[in-house]
C-alpha positions as CSV (number, residue, x, y, z in Angstrom):
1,X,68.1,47.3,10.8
2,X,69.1,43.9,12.2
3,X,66.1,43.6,14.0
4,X,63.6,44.8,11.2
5,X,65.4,42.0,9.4
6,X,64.8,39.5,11.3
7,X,61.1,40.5,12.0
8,X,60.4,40.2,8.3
9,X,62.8,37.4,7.9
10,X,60.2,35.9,10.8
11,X,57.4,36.9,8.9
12,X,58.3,35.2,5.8
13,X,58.8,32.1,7.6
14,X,55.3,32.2,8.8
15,X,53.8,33.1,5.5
16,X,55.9,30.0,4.3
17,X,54.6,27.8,7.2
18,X,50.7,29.1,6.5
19,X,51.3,27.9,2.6
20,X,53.1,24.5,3.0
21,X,50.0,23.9,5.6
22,X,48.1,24.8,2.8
23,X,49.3,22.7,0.3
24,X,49.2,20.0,3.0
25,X,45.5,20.2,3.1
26,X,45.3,20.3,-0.4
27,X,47.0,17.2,-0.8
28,X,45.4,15.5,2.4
29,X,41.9,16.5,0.8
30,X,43.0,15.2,-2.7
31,X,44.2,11.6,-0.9
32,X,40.6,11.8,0.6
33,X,38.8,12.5,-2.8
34,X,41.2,9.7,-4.3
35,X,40.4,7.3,-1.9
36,X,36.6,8.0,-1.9
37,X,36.5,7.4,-5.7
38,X,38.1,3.9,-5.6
39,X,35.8,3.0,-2.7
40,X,32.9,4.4,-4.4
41,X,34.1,2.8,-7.9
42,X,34.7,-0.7,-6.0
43,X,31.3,-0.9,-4.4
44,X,29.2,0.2,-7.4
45,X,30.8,-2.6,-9.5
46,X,30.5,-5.2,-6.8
47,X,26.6,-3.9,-6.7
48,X,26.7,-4.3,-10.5
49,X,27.9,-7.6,-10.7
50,X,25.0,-8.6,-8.0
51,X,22.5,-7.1,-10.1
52,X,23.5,-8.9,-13.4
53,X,23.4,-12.1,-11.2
54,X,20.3,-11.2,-10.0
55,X,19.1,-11.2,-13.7
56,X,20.5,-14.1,-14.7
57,X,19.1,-16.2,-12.2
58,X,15.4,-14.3,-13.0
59,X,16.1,-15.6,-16.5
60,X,16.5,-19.0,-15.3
61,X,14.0,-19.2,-13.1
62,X,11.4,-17.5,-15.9
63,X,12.7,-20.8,-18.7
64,X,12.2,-23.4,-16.0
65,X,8.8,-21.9,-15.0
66,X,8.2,-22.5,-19.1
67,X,9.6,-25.7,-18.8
68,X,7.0,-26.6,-16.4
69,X,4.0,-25.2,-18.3
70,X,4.9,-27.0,-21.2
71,X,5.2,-30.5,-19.2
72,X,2.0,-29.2,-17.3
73,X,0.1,-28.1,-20.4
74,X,1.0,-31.9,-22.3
75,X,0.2,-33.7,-19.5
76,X,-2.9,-32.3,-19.4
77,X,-3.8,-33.0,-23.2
78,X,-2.6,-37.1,-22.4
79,X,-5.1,-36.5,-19.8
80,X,-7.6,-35.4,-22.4
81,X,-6.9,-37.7,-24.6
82,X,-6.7,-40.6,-22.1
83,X,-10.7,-39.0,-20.9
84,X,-11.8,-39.5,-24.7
85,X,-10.8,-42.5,-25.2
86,X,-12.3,-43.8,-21.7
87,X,-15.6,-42.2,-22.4
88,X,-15.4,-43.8,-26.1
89,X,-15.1,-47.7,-24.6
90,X,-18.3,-49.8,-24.4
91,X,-19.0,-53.2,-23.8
92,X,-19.8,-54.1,-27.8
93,X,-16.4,-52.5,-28.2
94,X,-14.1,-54.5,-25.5
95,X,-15.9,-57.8,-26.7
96,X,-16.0,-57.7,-30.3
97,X,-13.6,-60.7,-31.6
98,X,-13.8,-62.1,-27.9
99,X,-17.2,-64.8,-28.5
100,X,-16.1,-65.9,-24.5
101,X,-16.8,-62.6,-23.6
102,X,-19.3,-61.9,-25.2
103,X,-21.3,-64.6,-24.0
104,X,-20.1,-63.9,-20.2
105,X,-21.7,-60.9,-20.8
106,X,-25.0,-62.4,-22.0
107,X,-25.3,-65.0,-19.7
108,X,-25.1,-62.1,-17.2
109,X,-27.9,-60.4,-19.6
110,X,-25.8,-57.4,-20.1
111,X,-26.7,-56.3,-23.8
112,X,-23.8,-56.4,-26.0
113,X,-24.8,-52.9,-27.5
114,X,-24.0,-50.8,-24.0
């Protein structure tokens, strides 16, 4: 009777060993899971932050692009304007009001009316 005891008293033991191994795994496997998320959590926000940076400095790079098309685009209208008014001088023009000029210009016999 002793003995049939002690074999389920031995049985009981192991039954008790196979569950706290369980439990051991559950908790092990639970550490893992834990561990994974704040890994996981840590490396998506660190990938978020890039790609808001990345953004920003797209934004920037887009308004100083602008910036340049606007300086481009007036200094090509001063160029335009600077054209017009080159193509508009003559010599009747630039001596008009200047007699010492103007008769430079005909003692060279250059008419007055180019």
């Amino acid at each position: 009777m002793l003995r049939n005891a002690a074999l389920g008293s031995l049985q009981y033991k192991q039954e008790l060993a196979l569950v706290k191994a369980q439990n051991v795994d559950v908790t092990n496997f639970e550490s893992d899971l834990d561990a994974f998320k704040t890994g996981f959590a840590r490396n998506y926000d660190l990938a978020a932050r890039r790609y808001n940076e990345a953004i920003d400095e797209i934004d920037k790079a887009i308004a100083r692009l602008q910036k340049v098309k606007d300086a481009l685009q007036g200094s090509e209208r001063n160029l335009r304007l600077a054209n017009d008014k080159a193509q508009d001088v003559t010599i009747k023009k630039l001596t008009r009001g200047n007699l010492t000029m103007a008769a430079k210009f005909a003692e060279v016999g250059e008419p007055e009316s180019e």
